[in-house]
N, C-alpha and C positions, 0 to 999 in steps of 0.2 A: 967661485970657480966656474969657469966655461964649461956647459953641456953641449957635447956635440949632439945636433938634432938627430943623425942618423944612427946613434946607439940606441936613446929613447923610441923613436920607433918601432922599432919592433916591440919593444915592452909594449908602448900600448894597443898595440895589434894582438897581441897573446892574451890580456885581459880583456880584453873586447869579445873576444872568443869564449874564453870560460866563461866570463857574463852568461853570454847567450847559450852557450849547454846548459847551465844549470838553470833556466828556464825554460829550455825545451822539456826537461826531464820534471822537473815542478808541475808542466801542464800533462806529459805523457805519461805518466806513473800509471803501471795498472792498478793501482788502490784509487788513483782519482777518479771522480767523477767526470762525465762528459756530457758539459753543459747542452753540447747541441744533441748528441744519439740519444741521450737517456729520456726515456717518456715521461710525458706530465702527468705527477699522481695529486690525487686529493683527497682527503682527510673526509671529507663526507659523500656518503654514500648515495650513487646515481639514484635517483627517483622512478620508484617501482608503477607501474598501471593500478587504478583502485578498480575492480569489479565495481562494477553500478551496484546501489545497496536499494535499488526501487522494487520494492517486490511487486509481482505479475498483478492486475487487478483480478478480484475473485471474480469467479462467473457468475452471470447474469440470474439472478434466482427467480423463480415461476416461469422458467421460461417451456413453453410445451414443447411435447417430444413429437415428431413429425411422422408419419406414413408412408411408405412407398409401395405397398400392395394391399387387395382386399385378404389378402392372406396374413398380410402381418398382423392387420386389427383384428381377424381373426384367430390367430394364434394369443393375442394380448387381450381381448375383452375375457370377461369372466360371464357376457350373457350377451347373447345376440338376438332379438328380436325387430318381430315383425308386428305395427300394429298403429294406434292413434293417439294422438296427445288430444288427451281433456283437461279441462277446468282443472280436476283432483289430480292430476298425473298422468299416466301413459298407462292405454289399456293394451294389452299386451294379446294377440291375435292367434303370434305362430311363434315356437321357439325354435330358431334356427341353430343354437348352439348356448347350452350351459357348463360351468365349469370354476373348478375354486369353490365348491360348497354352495355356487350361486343357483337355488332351488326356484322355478318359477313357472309355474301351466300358462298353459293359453286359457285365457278369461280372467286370470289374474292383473289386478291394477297396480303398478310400481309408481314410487313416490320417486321424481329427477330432482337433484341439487344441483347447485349454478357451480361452476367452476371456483377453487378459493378464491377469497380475494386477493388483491396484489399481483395478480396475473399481468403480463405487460398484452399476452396477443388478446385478450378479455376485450378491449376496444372493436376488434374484428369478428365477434362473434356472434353470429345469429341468435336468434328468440326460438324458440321452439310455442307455437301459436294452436290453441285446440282448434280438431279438426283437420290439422295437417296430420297424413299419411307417411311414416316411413319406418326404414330399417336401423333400428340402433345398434353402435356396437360399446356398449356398455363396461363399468368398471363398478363394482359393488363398495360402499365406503365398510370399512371395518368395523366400525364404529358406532355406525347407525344405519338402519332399512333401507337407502337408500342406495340411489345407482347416480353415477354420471357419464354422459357421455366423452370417448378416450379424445383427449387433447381438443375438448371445445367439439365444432366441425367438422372435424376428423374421422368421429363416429356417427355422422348421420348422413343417410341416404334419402332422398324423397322418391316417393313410389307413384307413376302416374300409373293407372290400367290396372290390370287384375290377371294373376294365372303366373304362369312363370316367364310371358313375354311382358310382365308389366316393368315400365322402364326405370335403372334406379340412377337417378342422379345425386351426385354428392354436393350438401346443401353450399360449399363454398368453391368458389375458383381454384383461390390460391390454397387453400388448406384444404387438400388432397390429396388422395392416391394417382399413381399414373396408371397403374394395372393392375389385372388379376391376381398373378402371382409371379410375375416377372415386372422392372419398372421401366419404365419407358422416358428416357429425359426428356424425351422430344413434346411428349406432352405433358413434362411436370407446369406446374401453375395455371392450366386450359382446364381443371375440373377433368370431372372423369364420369363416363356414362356406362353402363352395363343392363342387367335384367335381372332380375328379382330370382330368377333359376339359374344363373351363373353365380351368386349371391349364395342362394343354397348347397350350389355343388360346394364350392372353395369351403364354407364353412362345415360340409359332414365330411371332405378332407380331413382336416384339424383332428390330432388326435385331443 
Protein backbone atom coordinates (compact mmCIF):
# COMPACT_ATOMS: atom_id res chain seq x y z
CA UNK A 1 0.00 0.00 0.00
CA UNK A 2 1.04 3.62 -0.90
CA UNK A 3 2.20 5.95 1.96
CA UNK A 4 1.56 9.38 1.41
CA UNK A 5 4.94 11.07 2.45
CA UNK A 6 2.95 14.06 3.82
CA UNK A 7 0.85 12.03 6.60
CA UNK A 8 4.24 10.45 7.89
CA UNK A 9 5.62 13.64 8.40
CA UNK A 10 4.60 14.86 10.84
CA UNK A 11 4.73 11.61 12.68
CA UNK A 12 8.21 11.91 12.41
CA UNK A 13 8.49 15.42 13.52
CA UNK A 14 6.42 14.60 16.80
CA UNK A 15 8.90 11.88 17.81
CA UNK A 16 11.84 13.75 17.08
CA UNK A 17 10.51 16.08 19.72
CA UNK A 18 9.74 13.72 22.41
CA UNK A 19 13.18 12.24 21.83
CA UNK A 20 14.67 15.40 22.59
CA UNK A 21 12.43 16.36 25.88
CA UNK A 22 13.11 13.42 27.43
CA UNK A 23 16.89 14.17 27.21
CA UNK A 24 16.54 17.43 28.19
CA UNK A 25 14.88 16.38 31.28
CA UNK A 26 17.58 13.16 31.90
CA UNK A 27 20.40 15.82 31.96
CA UNK A 28 18.15 18.71 33.97
CA UNK A 29 16.68 16.57 36.67
CA UNK A 30 17.30 18.26 40.11
CA UNK A 31 18.51 14.89 41.58
CA UNK A 32 21.30 14.86 38.75
CA UNK A 33 24.45 15.85 38.99
CA UNK A 34 26.16 18.68 37.06
CA UNK A 35 29.08 17.53 35.58
CA UNK A 36 30.42 21.20 34.96
CA UNK A 37 29.09 23.40 38.47
CA UNK A 38 29.83 20.59 40.84
CA UNK A 39 33.30 21.02 42.52
CA UNK A 40 36.16 18.52 42.35
CA UNK A 41 36.35 16.43 45.53
CA UNK A 42 39.12 13.98 46.63
CA UNK A 43 39.22 11.16 48.78
CA UNK A 44 42.62 12.11 50.30
CA UNK A 45 43.23 14.62 52.40
CA UNK A 46 45.16 18.02 51.35
CA UNK A 47 48.76 17.97 52.88
CA UNK A 48 49.15 19.63 56.31
CA UNK A 49 52.68 22.01 57.16
CA UNK A 50 55.11 19.69 59.32
CA UNK A 51 56.70 22.08 62.18
CA UNK A 52 60.47 21.73 61.81
CA UNK A 53 61.24 18.88 64.51
CA UNK A 54 65.17 20.47 64.83
CA UNK A 55 65.37 21.46 68.23
CA UNK A 56 67.15 24.96 69.11
CA UNK A 57 71.11 24.04 69.75
CA UNK A 58 71.79 24.26 73.63
CA UNK A 59 73.92 27.22 74.81
CA UNK A 60 77.27 27.53 74.57
CA UNK A 61 78.56 26.16 78.08
CA UNK A 62 81.53 28.03 80.18
CA UNK A 63 80.88 30.78 78.52
CA UNK A 64 81.74 34.02 81.01
CA UNK A 65 79.22 36.36 82.05
CA UNK A 66 80.30 39.93 81.11
CA UNK A 67 80.52 43.51 83.09
CA UNK A 68 79.20 46.71 82.40
CA UNK A 69 80.06 48.74 85.54
CA UNK A 70 82.60 48.91 88.43
CA UNK A 71 79.43 48.69 90.25
CA UNK A 72 78.16 45.53 89.00
CA UNK A 73 81.53 43.58 89.94
CA UNK A 74 81.08 45.21 92.88
CA UNK A 75 77.75 44.36 93.84
CA UNK A 76 78.87 40.42 92.38
CA UNK A 77 82.34 39.86 93.98
CA UNK A 78 82.20 38.37 97.33
CA UNK A 79 85.93 40.26 98.23
CA UNK A 80 87.29 43.16 96.73
CA UNK A 81 90.83 43.78 97.41
CA UNK A 82 93.67 45.85 97.03
CA UNK A 83 97.24 44.34 96.95
CA UNK A 84 100.30 42.09 95.09
CA UNK A 85 100.43 38.93 93.45
CA UNK A 86 103.48 36.70 94.74
CA UNK A 87 104.93 33.45 94.15
CA UNK A 88 102.44 31.96 97.12
CA UNK A 89 99.40 33.84 96.04
CA UNK A 90 98.10 37.37 96.54
CA UNK A 91 99.02 39.41 99.55
CA UNK A 92 96.16 41.26 100.20
CA UNK A 93 97.05 45.18 101.42
CA UNK A 94 93.50 46.87 101.68
CA UNK A 95 90.09 45.39 101.77
CA UNK A 96 87.80 47.31 99.76
CA UNK A 97 84.70 45.25 100.27
CA UNK A 98 83.87 41.65 101.82
CA UNK A 99 80.73 39.73 101.64
CA UNK A 100 79.06 36.12 101.37
CA UNK A 101 80.94 34.94 104.59
CA UNK A 102 84.19 35.99 102.64
CA UNK A 103 86.41 36.84 105.90
CA UNK A 104 89.91 38.49 104.98
CA UNK A 105 92.41 41.39 106.84
CA UNK A 106 94.89 43.27 105.16
CA UNK A 107 98.28 41.22 105.69
CA UNK A 108 96.40 38.23 105.04
CA UNK A 109 97.87 36.03 101.78
CA UNK A 110 94.89 34.34 99.49
CA UNK A 111 95.43 31.27 97.48
CA UNK A 112 93.83 32.50 93.26
CA UNK A 113 92.71 29.45 91.06
CA UNK A 114 92.65 29.65 87.29
CA UNK A 115 89.42 29.66 85.80
CA UNK A 116 87.66 25.91 85.26
CA UNK A 117 88.68 24.37 82.53
CA UNK A 118 86.69 24.18 79.20
CA UNK A 119 86.23 27.84 79.35
CA UNK A 120 85.99 28.97 75.55
CA UNK A 121 87.09 32.96 76.54
CA UNK A 122 90.33 31.02 78.71
CA UNK A 123 92.33 31.59 75.45
CA UNK A 124 92.01 35.59 76.07
CA UNK A 125 93.07 35.64 79.36
CA UNK A 126 95.88 37.18 81.16
CA UNK A 127 98.60 35.60 83.73
CA UNK A 128 98.38 37.37 86.85
CA UNK A 129 102.70 37.62 87.32
CA UNK A 130 104.30 38.35 91.10
CA UNK A 131 104.95 41.70 91.74
CA UNK A 132 102.24 43.12 89.63
CA UNK A 133 100.09 45.50 91.67
CA UNK A 134 96.24 45.53 91.47
CA UNK A 135 92.66 45.56 92.60
CA UNK A 136 90.77 42.18 92.45
CA UNK A 137 87.32 41.76 92.26
CA UNK A 138 87.07 38.22 93.52
CA UNK A 139 84.57 35.16 93.79
CA UNK A 140 85.33 32.64 96.82
CA UNK A 141 85.12 28.92 95.54
CA UNK A 142 82.58 26.98 98.03
CA UNK A 143 84.45 24.23 98.06
CA UNK A 144 87.97 25.10 98.81
CA UNK A 145 90.08 28.43 100.27
CA UNK A 146 90.27 29.82 97.42
CA UNK A 147 89.17 32.86 95.38
CA UNK A 148 88.98 33.56 91.63
CA UNK A 149 88.93 36.39 89.74
CA UNK A 150 84.85 37.26 88.38
CA UNK A 151 84.73 36.16 84.70
CA UNK A 152 88.75 35.94 83.99
CA UNK A 153 89.68 39.99 83.31
CA UNK A 154 86.90 41.18 84.25
CA UNK A 155 88.03 41.44 87.93
CA UNK A 156 91.26 42.90 87.57
CA UNK A 157 92.50 46.27 87.66
CA UNK A 158 96.20 47.30 87.63
CA UNK A 159 97.29 49.99 89.95
CA UNK A 160 100.03 52.44 88.80
CA UNK A 161 101.05 55.25 91.72
CA UNK A 162 99.88 55.23 95.31
CA UNK A 163 97.07 57.30 97.36
CA UNK A 164 93.68 57.45 95.76
CA UNK A 165 94.87 59.24 92.55
CA UNK A 166 96.77 56.06 91.67
CA UNK A 167 95.57 55.07 88.24
CA UNK A 168 93.48 51.81 87.78
CA UNK A 169 93.30 50.12 84.54
CA UNK A 170 91.43 47.21 83.62
CA UNK A 171 94.03 44.44 82.70
CA UNK A 172 92.12 43.70 79.26
CA UNK A 173 90.54 45.82 76.42
CA UNK A 174 87.87 43.91 75.36
CA UNK A 175 86.84 42.36 78.61
CA UNK A 176 85.75 45.19 80.44
CA UNK A 177 83.60 47.70 82.05
CA UNK A 178 82.66 50.90 80.18
CA UNK A 179 81.88 52.87 83.57
CA UNK A 180 81.49 53.54 87.05
CA UNK A 181 78.08 52.91 87.51
CA UNK A 182 76.40 53.98 84.62
CA UNK A 183 77.65 52.11 80.91
CA UNK A 184 78.77 53.90 78.33
CA UNK A 185 78.54 51.90 74.71
CA UNK A 186 80.62 54.27 73.30
CA UNK A 187 83.48 53.00 75.15
CA UNK A 188 82.60 49.37 75.43
CA UNK A 189 85.69 47.18 74.07
CA UNK A 190 88.52 50.62 74.49
CA UNK A 191 89.14 49.14 78.27
CA UNK A 192 88.39 51.43 81.01
CA UNK A 193 90.55 53.66 83.30
CA UNK A 194 89.48 55.33 86.63
CA UNK A 195 91.50 55.80 90.32
CA UNK A 196 91.87 53.67 92.93
CA UNK A 197 89.53 56.37 95.10
CA UNK A 198 86.76 56.22 92.60
CA UNK A 199 87.32 52.33 93.04
CA UNK A 200 86.82 52.84 96.71
CA UNK A 201 83.83 55.14 96.70
CA UNK A 202 81.58 52.60 94.21
CA UNK A 203 82.68 49.67 96.38
CA UNK A 204 81.66 51.26 100.23
CA UNK A 205 78.37 52.18 98.08
CA UNK A 206 77.60 48.43 97.80
CA UNK A 207 75.43 47.47 100.44
Amino acid sequence: MAVDPRRTRPLWATATAVLALAALSACGSPGGADPVGAPATSSAAAPTAVAPTDAAPPPAKGKLRGYGTVRQLSETADLVVRGEVEPAGFRVDEVLRAANGASVNAGTRITLASLPGGVPDMAHMSTLEPGQVAVLYLAKDPAAPTFRTLSGDFGVFDLTGSGDDAVAASRSQAMAVSGLVTEDPAASGHGFRTTLGQLRAVAAQVE
